[in-house]
C-alpha positions in Angstrom: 0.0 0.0 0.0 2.8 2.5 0.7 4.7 1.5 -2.5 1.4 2.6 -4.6 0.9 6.1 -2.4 4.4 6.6 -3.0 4.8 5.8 -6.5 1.6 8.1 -7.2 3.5 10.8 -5.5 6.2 10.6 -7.6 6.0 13.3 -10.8 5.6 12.8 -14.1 8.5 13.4 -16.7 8.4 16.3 -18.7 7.6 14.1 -22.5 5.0 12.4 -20.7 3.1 15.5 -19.9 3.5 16.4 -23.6 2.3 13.7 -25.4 -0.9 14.1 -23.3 -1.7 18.2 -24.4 -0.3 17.3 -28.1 -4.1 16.1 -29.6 -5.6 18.5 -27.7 -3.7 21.6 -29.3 -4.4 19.9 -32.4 -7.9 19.8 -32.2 -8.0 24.0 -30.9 -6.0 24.6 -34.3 -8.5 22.6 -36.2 -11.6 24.5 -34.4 -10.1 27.4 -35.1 -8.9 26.9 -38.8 -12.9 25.7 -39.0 -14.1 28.9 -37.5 -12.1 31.4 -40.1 -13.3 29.3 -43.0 -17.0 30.1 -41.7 -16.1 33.4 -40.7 -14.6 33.8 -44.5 -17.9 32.5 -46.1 -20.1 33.9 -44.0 -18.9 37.2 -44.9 -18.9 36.2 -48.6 -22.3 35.4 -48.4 -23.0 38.6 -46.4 -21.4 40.7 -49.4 -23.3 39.2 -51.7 -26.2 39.3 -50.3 -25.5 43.3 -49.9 -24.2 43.7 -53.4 -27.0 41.9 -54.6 -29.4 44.2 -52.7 -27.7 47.3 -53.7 -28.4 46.3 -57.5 -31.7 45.8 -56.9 -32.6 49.3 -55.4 -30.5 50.6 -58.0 -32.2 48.8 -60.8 -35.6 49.7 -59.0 -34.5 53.4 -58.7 -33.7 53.3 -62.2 -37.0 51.6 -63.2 -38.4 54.0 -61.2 -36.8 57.0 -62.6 -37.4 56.0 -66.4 -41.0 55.6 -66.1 -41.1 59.4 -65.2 -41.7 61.4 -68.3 -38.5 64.3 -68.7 -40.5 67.5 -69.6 -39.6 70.9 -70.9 -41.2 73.5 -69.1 -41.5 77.5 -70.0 -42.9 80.6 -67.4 -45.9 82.5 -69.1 -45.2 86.1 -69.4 -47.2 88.5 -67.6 -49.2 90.4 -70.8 -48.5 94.3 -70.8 -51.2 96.6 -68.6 -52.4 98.2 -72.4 -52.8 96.2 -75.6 -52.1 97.1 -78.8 -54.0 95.5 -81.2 -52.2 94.7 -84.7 -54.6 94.3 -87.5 -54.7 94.4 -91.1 -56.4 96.6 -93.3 -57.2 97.8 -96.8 -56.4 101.9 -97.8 -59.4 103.1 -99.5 -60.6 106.6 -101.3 -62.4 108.6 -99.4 -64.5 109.0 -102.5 -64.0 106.3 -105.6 -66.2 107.2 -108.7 -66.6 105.7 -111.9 -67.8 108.6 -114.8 -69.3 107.4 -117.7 -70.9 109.4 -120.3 -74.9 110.3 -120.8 -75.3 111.2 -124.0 -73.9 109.2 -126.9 -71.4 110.3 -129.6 -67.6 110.3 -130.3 -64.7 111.0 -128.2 -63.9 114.6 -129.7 -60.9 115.3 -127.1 -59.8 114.2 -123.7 -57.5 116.9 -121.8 -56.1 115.1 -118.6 -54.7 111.3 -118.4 -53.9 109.2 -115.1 -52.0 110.6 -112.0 -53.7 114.0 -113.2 -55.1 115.9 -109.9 -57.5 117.8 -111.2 -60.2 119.7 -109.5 -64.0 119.8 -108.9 -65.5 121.5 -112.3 -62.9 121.1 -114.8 -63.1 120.0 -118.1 -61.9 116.3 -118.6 -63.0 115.3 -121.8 -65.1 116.2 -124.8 -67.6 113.8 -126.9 -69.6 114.9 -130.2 -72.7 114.2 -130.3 -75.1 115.7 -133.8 -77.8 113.3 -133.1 -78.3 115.1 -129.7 -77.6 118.8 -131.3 -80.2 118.0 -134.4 -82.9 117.0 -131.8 -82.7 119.8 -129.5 -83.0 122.2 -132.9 -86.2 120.7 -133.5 -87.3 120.7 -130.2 -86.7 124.7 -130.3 -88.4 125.0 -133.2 -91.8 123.0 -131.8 -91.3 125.2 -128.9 -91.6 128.1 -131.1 -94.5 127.3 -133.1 -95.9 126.4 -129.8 -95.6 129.6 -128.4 -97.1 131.6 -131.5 -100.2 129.1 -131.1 -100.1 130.1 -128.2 -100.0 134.0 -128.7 -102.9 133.4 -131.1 -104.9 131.2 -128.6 -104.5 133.8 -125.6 -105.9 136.6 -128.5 -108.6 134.6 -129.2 -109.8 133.9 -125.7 -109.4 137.3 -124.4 -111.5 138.5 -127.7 -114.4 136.3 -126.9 -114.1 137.0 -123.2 -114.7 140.7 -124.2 -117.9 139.7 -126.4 -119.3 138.0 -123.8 -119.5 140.5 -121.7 -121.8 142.2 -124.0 -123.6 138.9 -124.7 -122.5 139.5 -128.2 -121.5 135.8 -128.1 -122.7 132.8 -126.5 -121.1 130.9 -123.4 -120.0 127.7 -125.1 -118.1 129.7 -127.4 -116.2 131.2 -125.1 -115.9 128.4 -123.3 -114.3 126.4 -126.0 -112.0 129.2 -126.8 -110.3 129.5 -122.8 -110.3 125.5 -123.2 -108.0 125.9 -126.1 -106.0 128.4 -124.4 -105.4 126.3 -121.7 -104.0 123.4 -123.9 -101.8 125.6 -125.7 -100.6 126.4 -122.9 -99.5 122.7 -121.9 -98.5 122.4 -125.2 -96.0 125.5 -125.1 -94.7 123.6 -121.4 -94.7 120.0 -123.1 -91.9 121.7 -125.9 -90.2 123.8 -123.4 -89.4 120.9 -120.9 -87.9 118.7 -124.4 -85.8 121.6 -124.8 -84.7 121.6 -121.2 -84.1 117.6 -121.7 -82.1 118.2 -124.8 -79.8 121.0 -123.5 -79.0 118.7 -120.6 -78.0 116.0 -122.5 -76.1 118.5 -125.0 -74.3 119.8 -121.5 -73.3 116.1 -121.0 -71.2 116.4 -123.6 -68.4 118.0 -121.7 -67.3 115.7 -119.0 -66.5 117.7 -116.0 -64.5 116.6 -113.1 -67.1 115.8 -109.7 -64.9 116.9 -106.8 -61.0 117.3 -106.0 -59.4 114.2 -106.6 -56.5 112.0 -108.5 -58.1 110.5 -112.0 -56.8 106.4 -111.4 -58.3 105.5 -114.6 -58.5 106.6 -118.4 -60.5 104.2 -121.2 -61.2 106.2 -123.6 -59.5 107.8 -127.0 -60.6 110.5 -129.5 -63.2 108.8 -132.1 -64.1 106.2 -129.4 -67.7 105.7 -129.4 -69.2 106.1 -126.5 -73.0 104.6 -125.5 -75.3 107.1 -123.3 -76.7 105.3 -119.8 -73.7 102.2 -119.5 -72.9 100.9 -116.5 -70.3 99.1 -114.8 -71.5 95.9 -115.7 -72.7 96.9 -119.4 -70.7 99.3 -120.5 -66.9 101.2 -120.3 -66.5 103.6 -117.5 -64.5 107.3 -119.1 -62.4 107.8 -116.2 -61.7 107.1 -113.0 -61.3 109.3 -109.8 -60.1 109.3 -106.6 -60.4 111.4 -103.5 -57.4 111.1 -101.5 -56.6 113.8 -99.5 -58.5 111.4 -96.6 -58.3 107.9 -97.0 -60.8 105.7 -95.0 -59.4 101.7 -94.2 -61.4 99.4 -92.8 -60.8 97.0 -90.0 -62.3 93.6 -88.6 -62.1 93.7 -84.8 -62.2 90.8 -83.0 -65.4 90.5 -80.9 -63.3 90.3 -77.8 -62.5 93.4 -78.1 -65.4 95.0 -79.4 -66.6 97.5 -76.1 -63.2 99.2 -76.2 -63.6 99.8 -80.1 -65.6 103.2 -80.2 -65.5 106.0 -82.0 -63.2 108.5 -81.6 -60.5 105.8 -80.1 -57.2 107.3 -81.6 -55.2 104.6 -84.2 -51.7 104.3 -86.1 -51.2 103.0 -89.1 -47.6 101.5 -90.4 -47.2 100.4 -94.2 -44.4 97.9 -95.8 -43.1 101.0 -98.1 -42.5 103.3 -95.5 -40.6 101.5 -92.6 -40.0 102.9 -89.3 -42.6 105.7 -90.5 -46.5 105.9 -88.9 -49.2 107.6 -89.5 -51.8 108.9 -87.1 -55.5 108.5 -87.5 -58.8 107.9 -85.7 -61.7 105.5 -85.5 -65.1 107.5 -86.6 -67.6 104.3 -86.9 -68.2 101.2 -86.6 -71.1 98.8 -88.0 -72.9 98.5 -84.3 -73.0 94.9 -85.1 -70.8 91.6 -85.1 -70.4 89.9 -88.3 -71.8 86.1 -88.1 -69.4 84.4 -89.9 -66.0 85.9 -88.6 -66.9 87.2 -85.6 -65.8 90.5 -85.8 -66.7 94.4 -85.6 -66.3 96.4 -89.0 -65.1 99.5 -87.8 -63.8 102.3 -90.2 -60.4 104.5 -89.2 -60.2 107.6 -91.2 -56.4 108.9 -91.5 -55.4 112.3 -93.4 -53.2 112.2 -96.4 -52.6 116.0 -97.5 -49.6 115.2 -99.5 -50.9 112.2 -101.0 -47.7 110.5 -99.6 -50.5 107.6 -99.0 -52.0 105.2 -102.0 -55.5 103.7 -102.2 -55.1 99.9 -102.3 -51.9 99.6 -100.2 -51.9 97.6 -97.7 -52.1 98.0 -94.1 -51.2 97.7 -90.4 -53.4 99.5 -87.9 -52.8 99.4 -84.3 -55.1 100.4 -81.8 -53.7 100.8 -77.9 -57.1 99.4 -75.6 -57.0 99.1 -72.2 -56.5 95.6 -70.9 -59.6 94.2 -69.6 -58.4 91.8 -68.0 -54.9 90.4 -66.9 -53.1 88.3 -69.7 -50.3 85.6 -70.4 -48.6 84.7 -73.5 -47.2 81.3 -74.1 -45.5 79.5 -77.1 -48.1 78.1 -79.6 -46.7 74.3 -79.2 -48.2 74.3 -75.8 -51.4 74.4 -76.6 -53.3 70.7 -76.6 -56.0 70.5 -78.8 -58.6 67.7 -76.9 -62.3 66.8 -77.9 -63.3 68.5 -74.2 -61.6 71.7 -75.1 -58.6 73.5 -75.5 -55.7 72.5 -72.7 -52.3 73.6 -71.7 -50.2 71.4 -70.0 -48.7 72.0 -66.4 -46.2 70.7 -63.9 -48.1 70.8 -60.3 -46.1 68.8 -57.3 -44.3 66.4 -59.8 -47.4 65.5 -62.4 -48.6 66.8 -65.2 -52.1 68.5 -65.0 -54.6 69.2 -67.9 -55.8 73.0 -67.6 -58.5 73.9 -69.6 -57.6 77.6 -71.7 -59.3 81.0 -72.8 -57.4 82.2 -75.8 -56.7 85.7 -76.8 -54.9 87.0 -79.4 -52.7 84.9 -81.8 -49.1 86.4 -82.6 -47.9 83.3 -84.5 -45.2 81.6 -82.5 -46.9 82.5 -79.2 -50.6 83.0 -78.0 -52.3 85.2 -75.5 -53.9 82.7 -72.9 -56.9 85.4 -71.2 -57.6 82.7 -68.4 -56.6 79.4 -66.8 -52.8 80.5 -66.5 -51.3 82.8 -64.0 -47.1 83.7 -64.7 -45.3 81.0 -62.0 -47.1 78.3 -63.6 -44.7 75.6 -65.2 -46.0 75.2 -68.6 -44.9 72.0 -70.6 -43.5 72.4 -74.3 -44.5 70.2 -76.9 -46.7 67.8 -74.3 -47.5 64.6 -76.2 -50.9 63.4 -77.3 -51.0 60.7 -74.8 -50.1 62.6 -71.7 -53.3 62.8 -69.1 -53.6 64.4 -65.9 -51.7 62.9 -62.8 -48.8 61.4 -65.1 -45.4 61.9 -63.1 -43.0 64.0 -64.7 -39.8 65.3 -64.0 -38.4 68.7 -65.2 -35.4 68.7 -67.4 -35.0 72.2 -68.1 -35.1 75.2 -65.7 -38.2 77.2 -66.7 -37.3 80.0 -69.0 -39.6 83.0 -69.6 -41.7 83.0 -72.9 -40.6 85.0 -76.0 -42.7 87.8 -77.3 
């Protein structure tokens, strides 16, 4: 019993104690080798999981981002407090007159040709007429034998009107010899009103200017013959004159802007030939009512031409200045969307497109006067496609630029 005690007392050598830790160190190493491998795949799974995440929010973001619609968007400009309205027009002749002739005959002279001014009462042309001058000799002549019948009649009633008084004669007598005074009488009227006829239509012979003016016109020669009573349609006008010392142009006013049209509104007018140049002149009337067809206002704008600087026929701009009636925006002319419930512009409001329905104005071309639906910090979307509704996400790709006049 004491050998055991004291042989379990006794240490260990030093090998011994090593070959006992030696598989336990080995199987630390291998836990741990084991643990860095997980370690290592864990986090490779980890990254992947995370890269593979990362793609899909990008490739949603970009999903995302391409199903918004890019839009170009333009600020309306505020319209100006007073409008000037530009509208075209026609210069016309105060007076425009075709002469033709009233008797019939030949051309015998004509003294003034076209550009002449001539004025009111002066002799323009001549025209020989002998059928005329051969009837109004006769017609002299009936007037005298008229009037001698006459003398005689008026002898012959005041004879028996003397023997009556006596009773030298009877009543019917007498009677029958005032009755033929009387017709005589008509008669000597009957011949004297011929002459009168005649002598006018001898006096048309000469062809005298109506009123101041420019002749425009000249169809006739000497020896042409010319046809008493023609008419525009049936026959050849002598000349033509002009007034132009005032010319009148004429003006369709749009019927929005009718109430500020009145007479007496002051206008300017601006021609192609004279650029840089205007001319002053006023509206006088108007037609009081709107044409059905165009609705417009016919108004008529009277402007002086003393020197004559001004040509019938030439076209015309004429601006009026009316007060704004109400506050205006212009926008360009490829905003506008033309839909089957109206006219719409589109808008960007909180990151969609809205559909605002439009009140027109005036139309300048490349831009258009919008009168209501618009105020000037809307966003309004050029060239908005057919298919694009309200509530549509959008995203601006331009910063908002103000609209061009």
């Amino acid at each position: 019993m004491t050998d055991d005690s004291t042989s379990e007392l006794v240490p260990r050598a030093p090998a011994a104690v090593e070959r006992d830790h030696a598989p336990s160190n080995r199987r630390h190493l291998a836990f741990l080798a084991m643990g860095i491998v997980a370690g290592a795949l864990g986090l490779g799974i980890v990254s992947g999981i995370r890269v593979r995440s990362a793609a899909d929010t990008s490739l949603r973001q970009a999903t995302a981002a391409a199903a918004i619609t890019p839009v170009n968007v333009v600020s309306p400009q505020a319209g100006a407090p007073t409008l000037e309205i530009r509208l075209p027009g026609t210069t016309q002749a105060f007076t425009d007159t075709a002469i033709f002739a009233r008797t019939s005959g030949y051309v015998k002279g004509w003294y003034f040709d076209i550009g002449a001014h001539v004025k009111q009462g002066q002799l323009l042309a001549e025209i020989e007429s002998p059928e005329v001058d051969q009837q109004l000799q006769q017609a002299r002549a009936d007037l005298a034998t008229a009037q001698a019948n006459l003398r005689q009649a008026q002898i012959t009633a005041d004879r028996w009107w003397a023997l009556l008084q006596s009773d030298s004669v009877s009543k019917q007598e007498t009677d029958q010899a005032m009755s033929a005074l009387s017709a005589m009488k008509a008669t000597v009227e009957s011949n004297t009103a011929n002459v009168r006829r005649l002598e006018q239509l001898q006096g048309f012979e000469k062809i005298y200017a109506p009123f101041d003016g420019v002749i425009t016109a000249r169809n006739v020669d000497i020896g042409v013959l010319i046809n008493a009573g023609a008419t525009p349609s049936t026959g050849r006008e002598l000349f033509h004159m002009a007034a132009i010392h005032t010319l009148r142009v004429f003006v369709a006013v749009p019927e929005i802007y009718s109430r500020a049209a009145r007479p007496g509104t002051g206008a300017t007018l601006t021609f192609d030939e004279y650029p840089g140049r205007s001319f002053p002149g006023k509206l006088v009337r108007t037609a009081n009512a709107i044409d059905l067809t165009s609705r417009t206002l016919l108004v008529e704008v009277d402007v002086d031409n003393p020197g004559g600087e001004l040509l019938p026929g030439a076209y015309a701009f004429v601006h009026f200045k009316l007060p704004a009636q109400v506050a205006t925006v212009t926008v360009p002319a490829n905003a506008l969307l033309f839909r089957a419930e109206g006219l719409r512009v589109a808008v960007v409001r909180n990151g969609q497109a809205e559909l605002v329905p439009v009140t027109i104005g005036r139309d300048y071309g490349a831009t258009v006067e919008i009168r209501a639906g618009l105020a000037p910090t809307d966003q309004v979307i050029l060239s908005p496609s057919d298919s694009l509704t309200t509530g549509t996400r959008v995203r601006i790709a331009n910063a908002p630029t103000p609209t061009p006049r």
